[in-house]
C-alpha positions, -999 to +999 in steps of 0.1 A: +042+447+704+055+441+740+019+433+753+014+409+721+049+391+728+039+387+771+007+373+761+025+347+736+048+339+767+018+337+793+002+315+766+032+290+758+038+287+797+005+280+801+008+248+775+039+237+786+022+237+827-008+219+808+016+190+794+035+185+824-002+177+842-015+154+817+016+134+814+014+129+851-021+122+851-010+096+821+017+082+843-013+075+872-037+064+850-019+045+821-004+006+828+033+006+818+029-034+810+034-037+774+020-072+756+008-085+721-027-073+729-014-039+749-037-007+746-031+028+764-062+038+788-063+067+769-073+045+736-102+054+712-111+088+737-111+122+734-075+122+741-062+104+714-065+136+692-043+156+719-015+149+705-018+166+671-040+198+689-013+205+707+017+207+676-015+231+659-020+250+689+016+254+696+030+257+666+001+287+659+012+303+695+050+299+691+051+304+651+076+277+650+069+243+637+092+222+648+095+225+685+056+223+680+055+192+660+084+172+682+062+179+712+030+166+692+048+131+690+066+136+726+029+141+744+011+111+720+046+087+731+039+093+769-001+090+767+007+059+747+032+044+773+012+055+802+043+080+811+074+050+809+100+074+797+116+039+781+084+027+763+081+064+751+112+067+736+111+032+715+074+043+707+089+078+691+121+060+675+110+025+662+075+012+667+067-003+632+032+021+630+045+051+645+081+053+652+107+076+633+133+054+618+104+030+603+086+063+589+118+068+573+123+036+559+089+034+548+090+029+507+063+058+500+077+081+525+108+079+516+098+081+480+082+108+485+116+125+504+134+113+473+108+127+449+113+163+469+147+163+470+145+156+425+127+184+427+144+208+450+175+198+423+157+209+396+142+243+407+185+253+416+197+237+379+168+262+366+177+294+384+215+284+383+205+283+341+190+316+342+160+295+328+137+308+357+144+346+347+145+344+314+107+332+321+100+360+347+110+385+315+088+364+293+056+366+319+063+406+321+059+410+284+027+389+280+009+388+315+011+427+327-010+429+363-012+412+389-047+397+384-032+379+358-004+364+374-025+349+399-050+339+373-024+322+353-013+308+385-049+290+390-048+278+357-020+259+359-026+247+391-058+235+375-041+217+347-018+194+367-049+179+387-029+141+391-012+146+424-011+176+451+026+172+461+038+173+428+011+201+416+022+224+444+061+218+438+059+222+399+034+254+402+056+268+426+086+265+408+074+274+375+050+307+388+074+319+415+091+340+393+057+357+373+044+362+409+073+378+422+074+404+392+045+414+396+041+420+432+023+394+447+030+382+482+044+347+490+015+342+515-009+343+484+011+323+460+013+293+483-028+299+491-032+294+450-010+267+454-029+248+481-056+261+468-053+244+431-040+215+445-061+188+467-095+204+458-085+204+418-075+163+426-110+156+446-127+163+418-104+150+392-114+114+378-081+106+365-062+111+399-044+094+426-075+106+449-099+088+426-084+057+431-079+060+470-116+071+471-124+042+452-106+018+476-124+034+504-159+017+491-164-015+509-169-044+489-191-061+501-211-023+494-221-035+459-211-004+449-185+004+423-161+032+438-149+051+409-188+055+398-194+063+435-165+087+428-183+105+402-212+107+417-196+128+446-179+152+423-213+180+419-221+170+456-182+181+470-189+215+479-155+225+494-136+220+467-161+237+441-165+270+469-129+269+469-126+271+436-148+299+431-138+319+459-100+315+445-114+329+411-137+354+430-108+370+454-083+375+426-107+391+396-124+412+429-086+423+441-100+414+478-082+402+505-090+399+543-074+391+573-040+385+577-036+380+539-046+419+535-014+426+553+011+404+531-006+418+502-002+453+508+037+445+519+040+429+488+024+458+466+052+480+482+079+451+477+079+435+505+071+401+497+073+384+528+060+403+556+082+383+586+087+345+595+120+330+583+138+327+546+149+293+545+153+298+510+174+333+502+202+309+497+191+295+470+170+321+454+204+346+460+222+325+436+195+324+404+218+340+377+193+363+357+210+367+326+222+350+295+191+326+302+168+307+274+130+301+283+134+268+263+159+257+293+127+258+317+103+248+293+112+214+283+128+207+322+091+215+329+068+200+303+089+167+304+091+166+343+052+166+337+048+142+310+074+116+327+055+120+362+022+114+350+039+080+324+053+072+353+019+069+376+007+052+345+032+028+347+031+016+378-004+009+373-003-009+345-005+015+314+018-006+294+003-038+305-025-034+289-043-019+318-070+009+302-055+049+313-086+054+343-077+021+356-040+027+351-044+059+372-068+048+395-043+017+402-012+042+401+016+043+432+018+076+428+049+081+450+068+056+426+060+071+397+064+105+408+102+095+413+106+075+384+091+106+359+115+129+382+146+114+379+139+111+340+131+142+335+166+152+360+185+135+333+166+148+308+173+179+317+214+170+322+216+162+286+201+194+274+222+213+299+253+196+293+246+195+250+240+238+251+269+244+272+246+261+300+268+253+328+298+230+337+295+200+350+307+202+384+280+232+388+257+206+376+262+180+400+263+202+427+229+212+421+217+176+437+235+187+470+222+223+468+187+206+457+190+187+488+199+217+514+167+239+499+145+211+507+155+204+541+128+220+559+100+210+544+115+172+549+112+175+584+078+190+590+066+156+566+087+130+587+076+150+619+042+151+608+042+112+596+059+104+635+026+126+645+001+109+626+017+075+638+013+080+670-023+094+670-030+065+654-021+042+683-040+060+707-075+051+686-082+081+668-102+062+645-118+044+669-131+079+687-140+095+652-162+062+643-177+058+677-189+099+673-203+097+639-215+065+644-234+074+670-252+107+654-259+082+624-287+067+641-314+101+641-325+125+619-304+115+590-313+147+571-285+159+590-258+135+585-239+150+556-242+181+574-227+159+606-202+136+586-186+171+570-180+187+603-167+153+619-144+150+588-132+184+585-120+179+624-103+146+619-081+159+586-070+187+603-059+171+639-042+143+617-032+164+585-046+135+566-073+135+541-068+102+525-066+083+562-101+105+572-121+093+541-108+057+545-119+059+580-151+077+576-166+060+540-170+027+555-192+041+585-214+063+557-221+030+535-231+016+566-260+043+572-270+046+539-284+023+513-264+018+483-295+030+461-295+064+482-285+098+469-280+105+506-251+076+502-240+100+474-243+134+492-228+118+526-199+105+509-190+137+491-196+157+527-172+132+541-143+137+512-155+176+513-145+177+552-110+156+546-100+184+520-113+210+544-094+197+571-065+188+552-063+227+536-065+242+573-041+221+591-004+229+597+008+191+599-010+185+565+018+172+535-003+196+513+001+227+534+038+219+539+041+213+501+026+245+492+050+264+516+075+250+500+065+253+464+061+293+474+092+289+492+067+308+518+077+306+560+051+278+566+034+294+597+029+326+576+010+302+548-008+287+574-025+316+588-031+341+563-053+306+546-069+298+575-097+325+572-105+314+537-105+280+542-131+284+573-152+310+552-154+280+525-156+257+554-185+276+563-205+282+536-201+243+529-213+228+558-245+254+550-247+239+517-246+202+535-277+213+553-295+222+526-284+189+502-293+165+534-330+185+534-338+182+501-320+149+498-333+130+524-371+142+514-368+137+478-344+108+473-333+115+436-306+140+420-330+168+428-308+176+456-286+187+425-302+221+432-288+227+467-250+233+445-260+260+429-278+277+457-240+269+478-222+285+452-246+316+453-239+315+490-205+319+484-202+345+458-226+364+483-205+362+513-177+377+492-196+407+484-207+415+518-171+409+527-151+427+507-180+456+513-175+456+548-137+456+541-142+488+520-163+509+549-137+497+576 
């Protein structure tokens, strides 16, 4: 433990001597003269992913994401400025792309803090009810291992396939208790989460994803993007190895790496393992008797109902828009807090009409709401000041110019190419929806729109942003699942990361084989290589969990 804790140190002063060079070699290299047309040196290189590499690295290192995250956006202010501590500081604070306060006041941002906080209120008005145990004694009665907690867990995850955020927060809430009962860690809940969530959506039609993905298509493609969109869905191996391996893991009763640990904790009662509890104060005051299941239920269903009317709305539903388009032309952040609130004052009139609790206990459930949601509201507005700023330096620029220029020879390899290229993009920027919209445009440009490899290269590229999304720390998906589990978000973060490279793995295998067969047959025969991928991955399982077994 001593030698472990010395290496961390060597390894964090290490870092921290590493930043302190490149921000002088910034300060040398980088003009300071800021104008309308004004671009760091550093722009569209190698080092405008620095930024978010380091929060990853450090925040892996340290185990703490903050600190990790603030000097993510500190090191991408000063490349940006060329080391003017002035210019770095308004860059952090209030440039309108990157800066803090304009991330804040942002209208899906801070829907989105708004639509957390809703939330967070709801999960302490159903705990403070005695809702959320009456529904843990229910589970023990009708689900009785732990096999089919997590099963049930999947399932559900599966069946609220409209938004990721709000399908890791409502799982989360709901299953927490079924999972506790039955033993299984916090680690694992919040993989099922993350799990269920953005690779259920990328291969949902009637989703917010289908409708960014169908944005992404360039016009001028002739292509129609939500039929692009369903085209991709038996190409998107990550999401369909996920899904399998999620199903595969569970029924099996294998775990590996650092999830094996959590696991066995958990199986003796400990389920945590380490990292902090920012939410024993909460969970401390769930009253566990006297509680109805209907008092979750209906909170539940009609928070699910009123979200997904409320998507609906804002894209038209009851404007005579048809309920694709009206998805497809959704603001999902906007509707997510319209259906919340509703379903918050839904829920006051039931509380208030059955005499659950009084109503000063029920307005202080918005301020207690508010305090368990605090730390997953930083990581996102950290994470949006990180994304911002990598975006200044040209990420996008540097992510185009390197699959652009692999485009050109043996296209057979492409999807293969386009998934790695994708997978590292969404996880140094934790974004899969500003990956595709980057990377989609540069694919229709290789392809033509007649191609099945345009098919196959598209789905490799929305594979990789889910990938990359799943494995990275800054991701609003990861942080959403750690919250949803109520899991210490580094201890999330890297008891997935093994299962999300073993899928990673195994799909960018797969995108070999579909960019072989693809390229030489030009039809839907490369159909086959999704089966063969799938095989791949039950058989990787099998060796693994045998290997497990003789270790």
């Amino acid at each position: 433990m001593a030698r472990e804790k010395s290496g961390r140190r060597l390894a964090l002063n290490l870092v921290f001597l590493a930043l302190i060079a490149l921000l002088i070699l910034a300060t040398v290299l980088t003009t300071s003269n800021v104008g309308e047309d004004y671009a760091p040196r550093v722009y569209g290189t190698a080092l405008s992913l620095l930024p978010p590499l380091v929060a990853i690295v450090l925040a892996l290192v340290t185990k703490e994401v903050y600190s990790a995250l603030f000097v993510g956006v500190t090191v991408g202010a000063f490349l940006y400025a060329g080391g003017n501590p002035e210019l770095a500081l308004g860059t952090m604070l209030y440039h309108p792309d990157a800066g803090l306060v304009p991330n804040l006041t942002d209208i899906s941002h801070a829907s989105v803090l708004v639509f957390v906080t809703l939330l967070g209120t709801l999960v302490v008005l159903m705990n403070l009810s005695g809702a959320a145990s009456a529904f843990g004694a229910w589970a023990d009665k009708h689900i009785k291992s732990r096999v089919g907690a997590q099963l049930a867990t999947i399932l559900m995850g599966i069946l609220i396939f409209v938004d990721d955020g709000f399908n890791c927060m409502t799982v989360g809430s709901v299953m927490r208790p079924m999972t506790d009962s039955h033993k299984v860690s916090r680690a694992k809940l919040a993989y099922l989460l993350d799990a269920t969530a953005a690779p259920v959506c990328i291969i949902a039609p009637i989703s917010c994803w289908a409708a960014a993905v169908s944005y992404a298509v360039p016009e001028g493609m002739q292509i129609n993007g939500f039929r692009m969109f369903l085209r991709t869905i038996p190409y998107n191996l990550y999401a369909l190895t996920t899904l399998l391996m999620l199903v595969l893991l569970v029924t099996l009763k294998m775990d590996y790496g650092p999830m094996a640990k959590h696991e066995a904790n958990a199986k003796k009662g400990d389920l945590f393992t380490s990292g902090e509890r920012a939410y024993a104060e909460e969970e401390a005051k769930t009253v566990t008797e006297g509680g109805r299941l209907s008092n979750l239920v209906i909170p539940v269903v009609s928070l699910i109902v009123l979200c997904m009317l409320g998507m609906a709305y804002t894209g038209g539903l009851f404007e005579g828009v048809g309920l694709i388009d009206a998805f497809a032309n959704a603001d999902s952040a906007r509707g997510l807090v319209m259906g919340s609130l509703l379903a918050v004052l839904l829920t006051f009139w039931l509380y208030m009409s059955r005499g659950v609790m009084p109503f000063k206990t029920f307005m202080g459930a918005f301020a207690a709401g508010f305090r368990s949601m605090c730390a997953p509201m930083i990581i996102l507005i950290l994470s949006w000041n990180l994304s911002g700023v990598t975006g200044l330096l040209g990420a996008a620029d540097f992510i185009h110019g390197v699959v652009e220029s692999s485009a050109g020879s043996l296209q057979m390899f492409v999807p293969a190419v386009v998934f790695v290229v994708s997978v590292f993009l969404a996880f140094s920027t934790g974004t899969s929806w500003g990956t595709f919209t980057i990377l989609i445009p540069i694919v229709c440009a290789v392809f033509p729109a007649s191609s099945e490899m345009l098919v196959i290269s598209i789905a490799a590229c929305l594979s990789g942003a889910v990938c990359g999304d799943h494995c990275s720390p800054i991701s609003d998906t990861t942080i959403m699942s750690s919250a949803g589990a109520h899991c210490d978000h580094i201890n999330h973060v890297t008891t997935q990361l093994p299962y999300a490279l073993t899928a990673a793995a195994v799909s960018a295998v797969g995108y070999l084989i579909l960019g072989i067969v693809g390229y030489r047959a030009q039809s839907t025969l490369a159909l086959v290589g999704t089966p063969i991928t799938l095989a791949l991955m039950a058989l990787v399982l099998v060796v693994l969990r045998r290997t497990a077994k003789q270790a």
